[in-house]
FIGU-141611 format. One line per 5 residues: number of its first residue (from 1); their letters; for each residue y, z, x of C-alpha. Coordinates in nm, 4 decimals, padded with zeros to 6 digits. Example, Ala and Ser with C-alpha at 12.3 -4.5 7.8 and 13.67 -1.06 7.14 Angstrom:
2
1 = as = -00.4500:00.7800:01.2300  -00.1060:00.7140:01.3670
// end
This chain:
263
1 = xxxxx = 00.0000:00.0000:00.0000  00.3347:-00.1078:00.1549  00.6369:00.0893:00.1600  00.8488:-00.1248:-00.0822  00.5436:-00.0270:-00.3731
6 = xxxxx = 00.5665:00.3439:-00.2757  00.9493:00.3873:-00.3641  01.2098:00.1663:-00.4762  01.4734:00.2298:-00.2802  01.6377:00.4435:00.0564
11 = xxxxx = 02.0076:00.5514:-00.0100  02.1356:00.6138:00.3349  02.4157:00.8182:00.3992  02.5332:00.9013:00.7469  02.8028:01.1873:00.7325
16 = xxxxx = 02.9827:01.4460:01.0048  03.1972:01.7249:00.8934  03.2981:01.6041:00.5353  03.0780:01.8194:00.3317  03.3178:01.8465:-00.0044
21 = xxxxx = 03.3190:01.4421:-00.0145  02.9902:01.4089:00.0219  02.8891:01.6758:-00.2446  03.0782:01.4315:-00.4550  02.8799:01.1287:-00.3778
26 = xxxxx = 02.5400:01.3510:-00.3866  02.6148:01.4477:-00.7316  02.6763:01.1262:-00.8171  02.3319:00.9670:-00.7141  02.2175:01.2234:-00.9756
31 = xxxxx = 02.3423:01.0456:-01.2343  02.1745:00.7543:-01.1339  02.0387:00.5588:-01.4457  01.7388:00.5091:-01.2245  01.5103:00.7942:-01.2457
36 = xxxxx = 01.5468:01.0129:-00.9546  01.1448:00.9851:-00.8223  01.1977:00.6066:-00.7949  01.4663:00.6291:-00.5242  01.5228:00.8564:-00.2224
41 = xxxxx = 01.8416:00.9557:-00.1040  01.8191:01.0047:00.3004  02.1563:01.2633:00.4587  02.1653:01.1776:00.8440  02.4155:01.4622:00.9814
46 = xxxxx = 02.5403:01.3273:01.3078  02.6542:01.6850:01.4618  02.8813:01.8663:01.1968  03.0020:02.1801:01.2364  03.0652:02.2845:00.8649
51 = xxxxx = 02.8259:02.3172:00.5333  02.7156:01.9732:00.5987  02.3392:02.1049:00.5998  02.3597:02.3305:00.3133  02.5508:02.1059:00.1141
56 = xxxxx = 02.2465:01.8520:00.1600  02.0248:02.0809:00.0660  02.2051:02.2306:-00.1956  02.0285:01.9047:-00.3596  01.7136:01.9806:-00.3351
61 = xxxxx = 01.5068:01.9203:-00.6200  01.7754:01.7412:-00.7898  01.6653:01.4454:-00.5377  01.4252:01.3022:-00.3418  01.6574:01.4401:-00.0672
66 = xxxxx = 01.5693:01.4455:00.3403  01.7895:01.5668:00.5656  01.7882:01.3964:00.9343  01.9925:01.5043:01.2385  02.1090:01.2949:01.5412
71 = xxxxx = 02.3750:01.4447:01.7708  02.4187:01.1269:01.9103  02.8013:01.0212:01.7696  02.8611:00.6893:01.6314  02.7539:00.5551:01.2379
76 = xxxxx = 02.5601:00.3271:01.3658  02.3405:00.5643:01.5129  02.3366:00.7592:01.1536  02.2517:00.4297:00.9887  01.9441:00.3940:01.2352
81 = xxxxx = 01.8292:00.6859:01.2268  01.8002:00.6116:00.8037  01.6532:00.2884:00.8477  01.3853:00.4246:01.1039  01.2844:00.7061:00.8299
86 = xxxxx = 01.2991:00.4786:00.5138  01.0111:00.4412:00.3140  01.1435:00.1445:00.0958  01.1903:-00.1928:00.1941  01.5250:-00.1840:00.0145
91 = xxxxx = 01.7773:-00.0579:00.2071  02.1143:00.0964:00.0676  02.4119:00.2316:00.2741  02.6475:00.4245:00.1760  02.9385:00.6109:00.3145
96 = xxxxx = 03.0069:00.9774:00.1936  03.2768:00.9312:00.0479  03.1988:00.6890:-00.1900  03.0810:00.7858:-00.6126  02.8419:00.5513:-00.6778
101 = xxxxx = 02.8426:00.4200:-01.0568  02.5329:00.5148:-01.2626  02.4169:00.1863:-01.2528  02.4185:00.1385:-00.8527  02.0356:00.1827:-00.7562
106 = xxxxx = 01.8956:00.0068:-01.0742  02.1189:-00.2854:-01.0212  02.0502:-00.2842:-00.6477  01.6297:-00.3161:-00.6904  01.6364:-00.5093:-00.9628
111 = xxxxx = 01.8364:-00.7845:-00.8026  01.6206:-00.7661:-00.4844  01.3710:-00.7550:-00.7071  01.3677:-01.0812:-00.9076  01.5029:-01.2780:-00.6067
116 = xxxxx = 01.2803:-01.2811:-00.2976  01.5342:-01.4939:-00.1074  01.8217:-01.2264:-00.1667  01.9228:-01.1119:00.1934  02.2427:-00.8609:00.1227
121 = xxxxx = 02.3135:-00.7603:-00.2182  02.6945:-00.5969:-00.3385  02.9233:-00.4945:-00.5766  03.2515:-00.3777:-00.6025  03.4387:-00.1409:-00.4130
126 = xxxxx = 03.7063:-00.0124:-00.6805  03.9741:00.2374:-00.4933  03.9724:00.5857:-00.5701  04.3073:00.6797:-00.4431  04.4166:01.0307:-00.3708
131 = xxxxx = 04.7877:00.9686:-00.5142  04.9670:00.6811:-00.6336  04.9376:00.4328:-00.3995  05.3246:00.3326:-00.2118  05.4429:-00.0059:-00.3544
136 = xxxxx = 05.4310:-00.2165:-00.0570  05.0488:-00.1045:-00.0770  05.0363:-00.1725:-00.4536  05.1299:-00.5424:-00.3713  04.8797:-00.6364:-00.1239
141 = xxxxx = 04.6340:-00.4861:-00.3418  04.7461:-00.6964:-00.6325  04.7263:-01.0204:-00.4017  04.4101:-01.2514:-00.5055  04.1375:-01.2549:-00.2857
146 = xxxxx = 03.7979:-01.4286:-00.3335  03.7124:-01.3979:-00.6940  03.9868:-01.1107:-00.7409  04.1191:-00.8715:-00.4982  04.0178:-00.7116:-00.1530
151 = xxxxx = 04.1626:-00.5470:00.0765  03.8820:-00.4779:00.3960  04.0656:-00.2110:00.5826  04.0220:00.0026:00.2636  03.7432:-00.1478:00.2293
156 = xxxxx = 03.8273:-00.2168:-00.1992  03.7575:-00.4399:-00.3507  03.7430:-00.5935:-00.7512  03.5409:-00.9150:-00.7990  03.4875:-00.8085:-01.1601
161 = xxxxx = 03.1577:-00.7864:-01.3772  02.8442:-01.0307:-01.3609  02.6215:-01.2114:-01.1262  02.6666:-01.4444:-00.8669  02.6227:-01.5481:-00.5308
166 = xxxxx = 02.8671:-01.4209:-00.2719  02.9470:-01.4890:00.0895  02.8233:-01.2146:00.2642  03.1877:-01.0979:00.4692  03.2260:-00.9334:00.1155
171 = xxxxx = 02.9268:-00.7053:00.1347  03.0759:-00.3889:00.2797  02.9185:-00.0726:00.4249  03.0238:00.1430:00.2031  02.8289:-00.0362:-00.0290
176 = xxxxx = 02.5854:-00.2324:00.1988  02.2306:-00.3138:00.0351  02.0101:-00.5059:00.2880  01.6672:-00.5766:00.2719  01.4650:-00.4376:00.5428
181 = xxxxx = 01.3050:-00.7528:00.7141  01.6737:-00.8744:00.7682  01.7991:-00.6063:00.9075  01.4905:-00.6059:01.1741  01.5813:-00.9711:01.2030
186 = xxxxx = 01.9447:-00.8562:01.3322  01.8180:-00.5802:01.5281  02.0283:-00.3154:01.3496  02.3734:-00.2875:01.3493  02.6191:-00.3092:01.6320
191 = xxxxx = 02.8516:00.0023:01.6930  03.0953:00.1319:01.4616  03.2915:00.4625:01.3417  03.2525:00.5848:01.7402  03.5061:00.8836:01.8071
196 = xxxxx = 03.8281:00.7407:01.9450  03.7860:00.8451:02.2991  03.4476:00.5833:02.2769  03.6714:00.2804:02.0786  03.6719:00.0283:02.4096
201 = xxxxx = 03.2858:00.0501:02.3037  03.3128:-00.0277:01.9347  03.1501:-00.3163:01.7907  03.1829:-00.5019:01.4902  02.9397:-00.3093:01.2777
206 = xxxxx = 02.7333:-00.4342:00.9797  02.9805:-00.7774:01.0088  02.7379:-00.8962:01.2809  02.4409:-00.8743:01.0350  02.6628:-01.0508:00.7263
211 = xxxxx = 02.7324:-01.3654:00.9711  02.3399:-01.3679:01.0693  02.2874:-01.3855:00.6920  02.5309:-01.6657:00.6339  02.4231:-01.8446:00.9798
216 = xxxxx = 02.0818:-01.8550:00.8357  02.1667:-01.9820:00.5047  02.0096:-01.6752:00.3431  02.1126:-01.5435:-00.0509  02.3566:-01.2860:-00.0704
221 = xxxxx = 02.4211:-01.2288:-00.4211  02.6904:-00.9707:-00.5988  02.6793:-00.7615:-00.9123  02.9027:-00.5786:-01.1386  02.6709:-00.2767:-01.2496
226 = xxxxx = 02.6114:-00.2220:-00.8393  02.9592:-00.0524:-00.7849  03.0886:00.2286:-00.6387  03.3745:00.3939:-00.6003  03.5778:00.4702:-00.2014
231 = xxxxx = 03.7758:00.6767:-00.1613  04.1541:00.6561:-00.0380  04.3193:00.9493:00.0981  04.6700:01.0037:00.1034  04.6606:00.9877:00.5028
236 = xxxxx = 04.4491:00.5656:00.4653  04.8421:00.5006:00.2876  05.0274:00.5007:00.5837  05.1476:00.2358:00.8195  04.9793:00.4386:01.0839
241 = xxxxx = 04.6929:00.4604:00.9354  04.7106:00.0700:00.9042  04.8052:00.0309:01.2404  04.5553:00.2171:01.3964  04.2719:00.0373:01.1870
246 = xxxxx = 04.4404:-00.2938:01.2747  04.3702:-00.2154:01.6366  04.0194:-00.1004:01.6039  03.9773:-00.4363:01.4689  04.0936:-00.6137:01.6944
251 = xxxxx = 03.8559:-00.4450:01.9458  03.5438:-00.5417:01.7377  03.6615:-00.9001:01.6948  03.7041:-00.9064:02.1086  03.3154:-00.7837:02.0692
256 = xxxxx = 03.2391:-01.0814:01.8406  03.3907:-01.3392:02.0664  03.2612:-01.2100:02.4216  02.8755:-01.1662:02.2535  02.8888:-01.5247:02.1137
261 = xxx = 03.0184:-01.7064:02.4057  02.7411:-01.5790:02.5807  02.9098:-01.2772:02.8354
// end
């Protein structure tokens, strides 16, 4: 018996030291309209120092819940450390601070489900902002983008309700579903969310696996019902906040370039 037939999905959610957001997105994969033995949630703690652990296991019960722990600092190591422990061949990350709607999971295996070729699978990313978001911020939201509005250092986005196919920059990791056989076909992802003292080793993340999925001509397909919701804080409404994000970009698009030419 395979793994896929043993459980229908792994929600993996790497998290350090932000244990009241991600009570909030624990108690909302309870709500799941999947029932909760069909799907197991997986908490890698990568080295917090507040109720990060009892948080996690303050859910218990409630979910199929294992908690893993890997010092090592970086989310791609979190994210590895899931995908090594998974027992489903559906793969779902999530970041902690995202309230997934009660539809996520269901949506997520279903679609994976009745489409072998399906690669990535995602939905949208609607904002969850702290405080009323600054105009200047309210415009560029409002801008159209794709088949509504994104905004990817937010990482929010609105393509609306239904199904369709999608190009696969739009699949996010705050809401990244992957099958497992692609992501072994990528070899993981490459670095991301390293402390700043590491960022001159930051790579571009789960974007490396989205352009292997397009390069390859694979399905990527999105879905209304598989939404969550990110948060914003007040402090990701700043120009500095902006700026700063802008320029760990622009270190994992130097990444991209020098690994495709070849150096």
């Amino acid at each position: 018996m395979g793994r896929a037939a043993l459980i229908g999905a792994s929600v993996i959610v790497p998290t350090r030291n932000r244990a009241a957001v991600l009570r909030r997105c624990l108690q909302s994969l309870t709500a799941q309209a999947a029932p909760a033995d069909s799907f197991e949630v997986i908490v890698v703690d990568n080295g917090s120092s507040d109720d990060t652990v009892a948080v996690a296991k303050s859910f218990d019960g409630a979910l199929q819940m294992r908690l893993l722990h890997e010092s090592e600092p970086g989310l791609h190591v979190g994210r590895h450390a899931g995908w090594r422990a998974a027992r489903s061949d559906v793969l779902m990350f999530a970041d902690d601070d995202i309230e997934a709607e009660p539809g996520w999971v269901e949506a997520v295996v279903a679609r994976f489900a009745a489409e072998p070729s399906v690669a990535l699978v995602g939905g949208n990313d609607h904002p969850a902002f702290e405080h009323e978001p600054p105009l200047w911020l309210q415009r560029w939201w409002q801008q159209p983008v794709g088949r509504g509005r994104a905004l990817g250092y937010l990482s929010i986005l609105d393509f609306g309700t239904g199904c369709f196919a999608l190009d696969p920059s739009y699949v996010w990791g705050c809401n990244f579903n992957v099958r497992r056989a692609v992501l072994e076909a990528a070899r993981g992802f490459h670095p991301d969310g390293v402390p700043v003292e590491r960022i001159r080793w930051r790579g571009d993340g789960e974007g490396h696996i989205a352009r292997l999925v397009h390069e390859r001509g694979w399905l990527t397909l999105f879905d209304g019902a598989a939404s969550v919701r990110h948060a914003v804080t007040a402090r990701r409404m700043t120009p500095d906040y902006f700026e700063e994000r802008a320029y760990a970009q622009g270190v994992s698009d130097s990444y991209t370039r020098i690994r495709r030419a070849g150096r």
